[in-house]
N, C-alpha and C positions, 0 to 999 in steps of 0.2 A: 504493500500500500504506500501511496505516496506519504513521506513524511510530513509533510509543509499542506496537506487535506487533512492528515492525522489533528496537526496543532491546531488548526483554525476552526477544527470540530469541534472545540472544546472550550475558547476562550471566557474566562471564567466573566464574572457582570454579578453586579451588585442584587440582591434579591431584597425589595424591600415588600415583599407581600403588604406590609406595613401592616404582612400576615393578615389593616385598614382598611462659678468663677472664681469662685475667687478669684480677685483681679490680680495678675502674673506680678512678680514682683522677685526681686533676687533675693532679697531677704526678707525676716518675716520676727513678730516679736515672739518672746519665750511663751510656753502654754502649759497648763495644766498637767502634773503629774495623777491625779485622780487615774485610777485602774478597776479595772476589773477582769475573769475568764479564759479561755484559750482557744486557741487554733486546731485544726483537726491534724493535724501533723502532715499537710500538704507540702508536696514539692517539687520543683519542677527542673526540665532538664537546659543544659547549658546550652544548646546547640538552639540560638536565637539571632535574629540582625540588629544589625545595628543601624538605627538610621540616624540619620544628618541631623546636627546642631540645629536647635530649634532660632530664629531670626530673631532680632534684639527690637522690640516692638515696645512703644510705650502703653500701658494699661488704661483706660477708658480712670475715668474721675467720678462719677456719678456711681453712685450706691445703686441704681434703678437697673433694672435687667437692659441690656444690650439692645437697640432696636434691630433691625432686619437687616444683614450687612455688615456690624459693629463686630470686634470679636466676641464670642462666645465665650463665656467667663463662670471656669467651670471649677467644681472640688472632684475631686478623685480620690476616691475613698474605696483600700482593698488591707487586709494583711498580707496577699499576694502580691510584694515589692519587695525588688532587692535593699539590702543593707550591705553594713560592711560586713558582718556577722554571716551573712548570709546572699553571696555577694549574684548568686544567678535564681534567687528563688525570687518569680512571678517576672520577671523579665521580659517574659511576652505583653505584659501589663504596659511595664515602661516602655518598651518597644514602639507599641500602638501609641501610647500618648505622644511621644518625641514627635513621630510622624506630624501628627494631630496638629503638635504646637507648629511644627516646621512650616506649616500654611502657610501662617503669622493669621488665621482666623479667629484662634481660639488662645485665653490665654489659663492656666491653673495652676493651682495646685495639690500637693499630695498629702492626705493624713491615711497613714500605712499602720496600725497600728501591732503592737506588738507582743505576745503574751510572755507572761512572767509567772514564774514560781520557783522558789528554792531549792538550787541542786540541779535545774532543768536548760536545756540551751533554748534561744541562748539566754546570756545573764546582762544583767542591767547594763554593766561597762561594756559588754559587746557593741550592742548600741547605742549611737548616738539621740538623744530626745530630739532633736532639727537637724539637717543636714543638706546639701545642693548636690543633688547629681545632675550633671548635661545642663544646668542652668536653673533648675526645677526643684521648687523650695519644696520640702519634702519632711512632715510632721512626725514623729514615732511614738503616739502615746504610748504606756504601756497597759495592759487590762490584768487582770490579776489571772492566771491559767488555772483551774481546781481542779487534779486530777481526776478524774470517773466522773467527771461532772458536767463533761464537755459538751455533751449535746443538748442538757436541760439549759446550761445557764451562757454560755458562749456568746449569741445572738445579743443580750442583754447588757453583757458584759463588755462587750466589744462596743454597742451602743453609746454605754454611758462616757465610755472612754473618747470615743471620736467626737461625741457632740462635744464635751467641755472641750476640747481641743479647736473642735470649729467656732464656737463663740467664744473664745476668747480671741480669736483670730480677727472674730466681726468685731468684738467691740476696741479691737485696736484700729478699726477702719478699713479690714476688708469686707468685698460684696463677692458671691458669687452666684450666681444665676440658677444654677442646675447639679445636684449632685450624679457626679459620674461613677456609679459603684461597681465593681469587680470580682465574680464567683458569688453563686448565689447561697450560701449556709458557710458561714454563720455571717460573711459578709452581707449580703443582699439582703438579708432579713434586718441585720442592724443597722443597715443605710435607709431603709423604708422609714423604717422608726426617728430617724436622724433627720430625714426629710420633715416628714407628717410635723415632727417638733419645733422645725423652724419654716414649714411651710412654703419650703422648696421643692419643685419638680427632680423625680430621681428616675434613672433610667440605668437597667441591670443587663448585665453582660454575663452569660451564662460559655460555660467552659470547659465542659465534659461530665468528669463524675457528678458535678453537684444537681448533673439532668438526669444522670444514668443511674447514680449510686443510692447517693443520699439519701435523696426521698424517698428509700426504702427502711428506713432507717426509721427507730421511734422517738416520738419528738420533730426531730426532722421533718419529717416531710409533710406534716402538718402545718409549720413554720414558713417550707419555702411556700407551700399551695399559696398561701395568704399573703406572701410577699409579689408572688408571682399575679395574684391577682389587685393589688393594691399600687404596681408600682406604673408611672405613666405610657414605658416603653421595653421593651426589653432585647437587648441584640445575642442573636445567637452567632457563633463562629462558623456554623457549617447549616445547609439545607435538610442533610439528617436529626440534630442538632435541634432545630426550630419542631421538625416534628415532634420529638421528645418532650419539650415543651408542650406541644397543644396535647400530649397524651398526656399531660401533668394536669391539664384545665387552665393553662395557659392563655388568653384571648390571643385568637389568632392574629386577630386587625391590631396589635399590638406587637406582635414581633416583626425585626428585621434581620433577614440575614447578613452580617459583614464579617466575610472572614477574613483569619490573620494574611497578610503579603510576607514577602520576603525581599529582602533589602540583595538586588541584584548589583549592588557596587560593591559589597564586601565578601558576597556567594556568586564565585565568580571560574572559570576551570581555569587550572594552572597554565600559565604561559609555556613550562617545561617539565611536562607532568614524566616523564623517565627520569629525570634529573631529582623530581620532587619524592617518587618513588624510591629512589635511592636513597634518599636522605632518612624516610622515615623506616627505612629497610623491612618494606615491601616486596614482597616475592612472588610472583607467580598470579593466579586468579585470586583475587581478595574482598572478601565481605565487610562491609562494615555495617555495625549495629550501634545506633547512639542513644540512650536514655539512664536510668536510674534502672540501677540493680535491687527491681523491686518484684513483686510477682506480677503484677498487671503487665509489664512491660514484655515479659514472656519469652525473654533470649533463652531461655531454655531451648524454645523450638530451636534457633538459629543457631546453636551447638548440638543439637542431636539432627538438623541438618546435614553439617560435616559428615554423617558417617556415610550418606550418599551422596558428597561431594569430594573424593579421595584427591584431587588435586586442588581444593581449594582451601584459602585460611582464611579466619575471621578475627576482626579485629573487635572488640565491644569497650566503646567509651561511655563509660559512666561509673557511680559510685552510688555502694546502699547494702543494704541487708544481707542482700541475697546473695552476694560475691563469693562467700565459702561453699554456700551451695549449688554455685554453676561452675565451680573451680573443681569441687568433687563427682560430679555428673561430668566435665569432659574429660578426666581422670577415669571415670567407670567406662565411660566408648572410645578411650583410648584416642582422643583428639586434643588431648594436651598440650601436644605439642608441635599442632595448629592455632590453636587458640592462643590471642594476645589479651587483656585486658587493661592499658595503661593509665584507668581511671578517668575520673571526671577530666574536659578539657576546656580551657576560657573560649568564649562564643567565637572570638576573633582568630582562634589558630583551628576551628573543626573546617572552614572551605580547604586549607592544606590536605584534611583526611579524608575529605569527601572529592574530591579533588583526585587523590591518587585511590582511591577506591576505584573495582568495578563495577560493583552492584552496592548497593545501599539495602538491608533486611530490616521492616519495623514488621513486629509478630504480635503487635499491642491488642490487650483484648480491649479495650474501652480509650478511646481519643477524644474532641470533640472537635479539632483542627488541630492535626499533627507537623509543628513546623519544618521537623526535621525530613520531611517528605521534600517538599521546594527545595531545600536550601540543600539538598543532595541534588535534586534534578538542574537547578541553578547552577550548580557547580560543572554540570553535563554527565553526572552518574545518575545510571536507572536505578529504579526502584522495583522493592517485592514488597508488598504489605499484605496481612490479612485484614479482615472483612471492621472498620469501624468508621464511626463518622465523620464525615470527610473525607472518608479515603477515596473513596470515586467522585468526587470533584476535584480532587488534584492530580489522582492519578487516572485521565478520561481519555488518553490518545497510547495505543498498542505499544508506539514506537518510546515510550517516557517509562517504562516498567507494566506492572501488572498486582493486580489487588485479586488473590488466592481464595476461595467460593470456603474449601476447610481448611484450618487454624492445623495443620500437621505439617511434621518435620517433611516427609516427603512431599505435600503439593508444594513448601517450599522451596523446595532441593530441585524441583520439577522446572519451576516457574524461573529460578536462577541460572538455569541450564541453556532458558530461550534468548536468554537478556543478549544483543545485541551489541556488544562494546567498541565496535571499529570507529572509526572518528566520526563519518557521518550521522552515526546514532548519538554518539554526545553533544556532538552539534544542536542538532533537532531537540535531543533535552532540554538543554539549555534554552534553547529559543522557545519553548514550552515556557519554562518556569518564569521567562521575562516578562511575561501575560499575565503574571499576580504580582503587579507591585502594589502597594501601600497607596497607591493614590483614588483609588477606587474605595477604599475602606473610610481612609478621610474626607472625602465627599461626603459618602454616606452617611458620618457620624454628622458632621456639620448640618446637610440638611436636615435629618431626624431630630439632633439638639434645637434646632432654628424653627422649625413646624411645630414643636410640645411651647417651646417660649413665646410663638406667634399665639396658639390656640390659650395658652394662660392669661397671655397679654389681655 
């Protein structure tokens, strides 16, 4: 099949079914240690982009929401943000926002808050209570964590902690128009509350488990239903994604689908990928697998792959739990020593590994946009993934990889066997993945922020 009919079959386009500020500033005054609660122990993997410096914009003066036009003058409120402590956890969060800012349409900022308990990571001096990443004043209340306690009191706790944070923000004389909240439990649920309190429009970004998982959960998902149905807009990352939602009781004319881009100046193929090969001493046909050593992520498969791939080696970047036990599993199929694991890698040196890769394996049982998909085919390496959401909107053209119907070692061993890797097939990858960049995503946040502040107005 023609490659260049293959790409243009698939060119991805914003889905706004419509299913239908805080004003910027580089610095910011001190706020409220009050706390409460914890985090569900989320976390996310390093293989993210990076986009461009957000433009040096002056902020609107008026406390009054932004008219039609003006920037959009937002809070962004997630525990899902990196820290120093914690320096790639929610980074697809910052990611989208940077974009965001880089318009110069929109200007915010970030209360990320943090949970705390004695003996537990991280600990107070890890983080900093304020901090400027990329230009972006960025708040770290902390909440108090109570262990076994997480699901009843979380949402609450997290709550109380973000609101004093945000009015004292306001009463030093910021405005912000619209709260931006991220991950719907125990965030989303305590951004609604955050809202409704200061009688802000909030709008929820939903982002895999907390559509898949959570809500099955007790407590939970009594919590999100009523967030889900309380908040004025809600964006999903993928078109699968949004359905999850309206099987939650979601309003449909309320969601928008915008999924993550991938920043095609930093996920880019090697200028001299034999040269780059060698350096990372690379040998032969090579796999690579990128996420957290956790169970959901399911490298397991892509190591009892190897044992129907006797000439190939797999490389798996990441770090977590599960390391001793995929360490003793390629030890039992005797592919030990094929197998590499050189641990977690900073977002800016993975286009090197995806780059000298042949193939790229994501075996994940649950995604909601898996970034690490793009920023392999960006690079000009194909993909294998099994069956989650999103996967067949990124992965939609023969010639870019292929998305596995059953989650086994052999459909993947199968499906890696067909991947195409001569130059012409990286080629066409690559010129795939240049069709999701970030600007499509920011449009559609702007318009969606810009229609909820018109209809309040």
């Amino acid at each position: 099949m023609n490659a260049e009919r293959e790409i243009s079959a698939c060119r991805p386009s914003i889905s706004s079914s419509c299913l239908s500020g805080l004003r910027g500033s580089a610095s910011g005054p001190p706020f409220p240690t009050r706390s409460a609660g914890d985090t569900d122990g989320r976390s996310t993997c390093a293989s993210t982009a990076r986009p461009p410096p957000a433009r040096d914009r002056q902020p609107p003066s008026a406390d009054l929401p932004e008219q039609a036009g003006g920037p959009v003058r937002l809070a962004t409120f997630s525990s899902l943000y990196p820290n120093p402590a914690q320096p790639t956890h929610g980074v697809f969060v910052e990611n989208r926002l940077r974009h965001l800012l880089a318009s110069g349409e929109a200007t915010a900022k970030v209360v990320a808050p943090v949970p705390w308990w004695p003996s537990r990571a991280p600990s107070r001096a890890a983080v900093p209570r304020e901090e400027h990443r990329h230009g972006i004043h960025v708040l770290h209340p902390r909440f108090l964590a109570v262990p076994g306690l997480g699901l009843a009191t979380n949402p609450y706790a997290m709550a109380r902690a973000g609101l004093a944070a945000i009015e004292a923000l306001s009463r030093a004389g910021f405005a912000f128009d619209l709260l931006d909240a991220h991950y719907l439990f125990p965030d989303g649920v305590a951004a609604v509350r955050i809202a409704r309190a200061l009688g802000k429009p909030v709008v929820l970004t939903a982002r895999g488990s907390d559509t898949s998982q959570l809500p099955m959960l007790p407590f939970a998902g009594g919590m999100i239903r009523k967030a889900l149905a309380e908040a004025e807009a809600i964006i999903a990352v993928s078109a699968g994604l949004a359905e999850g939602l309206v099987a939650l009781g979601a309003p449909r004319g309320r969601i928008t689908v915008l999924r993550n881009g991938v920043d095609t100046a930093l996920f880019h193929p090697p200028a001299m990928r034999e040269a780059l090969r060698a350096e990372l001493e690379i040998r032969g046909p090579t796999i690579l697998s990128v996420g957290h050593l956790i169970a959901r992520k399911r490298h397991h498969l892509a190591i009892e792959a190897l044992r129907e791939l006797p000439q190939h080696r797999l490389v798996i970047l990441g770090e977590g739990p599960e390391r001793a036990a995929l360490e003793a599993l390629a030890a039992r199929l005797g592919v030990q020593d094929r197998l590499r694991m050189p641990g977690s890698r900073p977002h800016d040196e993975l286009p090197r590994w995806y780059g000298a890769a042949d193939v790229m394996v994501l075996a994940s049982a649950r995604e909601g946009w898996a970034n690490v998909l793009l920023e392999s085919m960006a690079c000009g390496t194909p993909v294998v993934c099994t069956e989650a959401w999103g996967a067949r909107e990124a992965v939609c053209a023969p010639i870019v990889g292929e998305v596995v119907g059953e989650a086994t070692a052999q459909a993947i061993a199968t499906a890696v066997r067909r991947r195409d890797t001569d130059a012409g097939a990286r080629a066409a990858t690559r010129r795939h993945a240049e069709a999701f960049g970030w600007e499509a995503t920011t449009r559609g946040q702007l318009d969606l922020f810009r229609r909820i502040l018109k209809e309040r107005a």
